[in-house]
N, C-alpha and C positions, 0 to 999 in steps of 0.2 A: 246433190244426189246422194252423194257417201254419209249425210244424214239421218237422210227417210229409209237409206236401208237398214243402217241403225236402230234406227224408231221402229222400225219393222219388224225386227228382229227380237229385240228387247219384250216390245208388247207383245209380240206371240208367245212368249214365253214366261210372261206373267199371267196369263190367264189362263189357266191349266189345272185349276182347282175353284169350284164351290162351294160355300159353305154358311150359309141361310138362317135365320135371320142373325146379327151381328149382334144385337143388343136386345132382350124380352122388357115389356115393362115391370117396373115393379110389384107384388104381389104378394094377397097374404097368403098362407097354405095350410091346412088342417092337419097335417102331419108332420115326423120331421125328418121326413124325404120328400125331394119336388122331382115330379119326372119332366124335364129339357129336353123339347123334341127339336130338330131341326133338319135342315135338307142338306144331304154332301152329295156332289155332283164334280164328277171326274172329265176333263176338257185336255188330259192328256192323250196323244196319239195312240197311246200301247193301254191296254189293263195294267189299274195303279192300286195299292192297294195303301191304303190309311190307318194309321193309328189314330185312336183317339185319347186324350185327357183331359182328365177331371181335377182342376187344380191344381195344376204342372205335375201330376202323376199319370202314366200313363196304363191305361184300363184294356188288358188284351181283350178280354171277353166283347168289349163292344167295337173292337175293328172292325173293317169292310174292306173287301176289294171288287172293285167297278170295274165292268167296262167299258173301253171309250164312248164318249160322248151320253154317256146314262148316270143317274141320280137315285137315291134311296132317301126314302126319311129314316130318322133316325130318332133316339130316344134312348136319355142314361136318366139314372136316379142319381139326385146331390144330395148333398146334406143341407138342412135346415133346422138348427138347434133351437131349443122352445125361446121365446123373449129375446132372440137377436137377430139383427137385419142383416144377411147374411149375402155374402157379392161369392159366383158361383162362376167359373171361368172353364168351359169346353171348348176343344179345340181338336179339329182332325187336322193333321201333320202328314202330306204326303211320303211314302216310304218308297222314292227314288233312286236306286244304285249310280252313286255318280253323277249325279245332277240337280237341279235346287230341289229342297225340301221344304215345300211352299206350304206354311201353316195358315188358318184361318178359326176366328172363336167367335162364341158366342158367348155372351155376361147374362146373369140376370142375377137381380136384388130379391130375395125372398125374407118373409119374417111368419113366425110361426106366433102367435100371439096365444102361447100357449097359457098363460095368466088369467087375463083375461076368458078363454074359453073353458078352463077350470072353475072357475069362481059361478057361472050359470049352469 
């Protein structure tokens, strides 16, 4: 019994953040900015409010604060430098006084084949 309340305990308070989809496929892109859209969905009891970042920097302009049990899409600009294949790492970080700070990211591989679309 002094298990499953454990297990109970534990998992309810690892789900308390989401953050959609986890990995984009890879992609080429005609410029050399890609806009990253994804879904953050708040599964905490109280209004939580998130930061986001874009390649372990964190970006005020694009935080959110949710309230419980509701979701936003979302949407930042990465960089994509011409002729290289470039791995783009967003992540909303819940901003909990005192209690876990449950991150989740999304990656995606972009390449700007700017060479190539130069040359025609």
């Amino acid at each position: 019994m002094k298990r499953y309340v454990l297990l109970f305990i534990f998992s309810s308070s690892v789900l308390a953040h989401g953050h959609w989809p986890q990995n984009v496929k890879p992609r080429y892109v005609f410029t050399n900015v890609y806009e990253m859209e994804f879904t953050l969905s708040n599964y905490f009891r109280k209004k939580t409010c998130f930061d986001i970042e874009i390649n372990g920097q964190i970006y005020a302009p694009y935080g959110a604060c949710l309230a419980s049990g509701t979701s936003k899409e979302m949407s930042v600009w990465v960089p994509s430098p011409p002729d290289v294949e470039t791995t783009n790492k967003v992540c909303s970080v819940a901003r909990n006084n005192g209690s876990i700070r449950t991150r989740m990211c999304t990656t995606a591989k972009t390449l700007f084949p700017y060479s190539k679309l130069k040359g025609k």
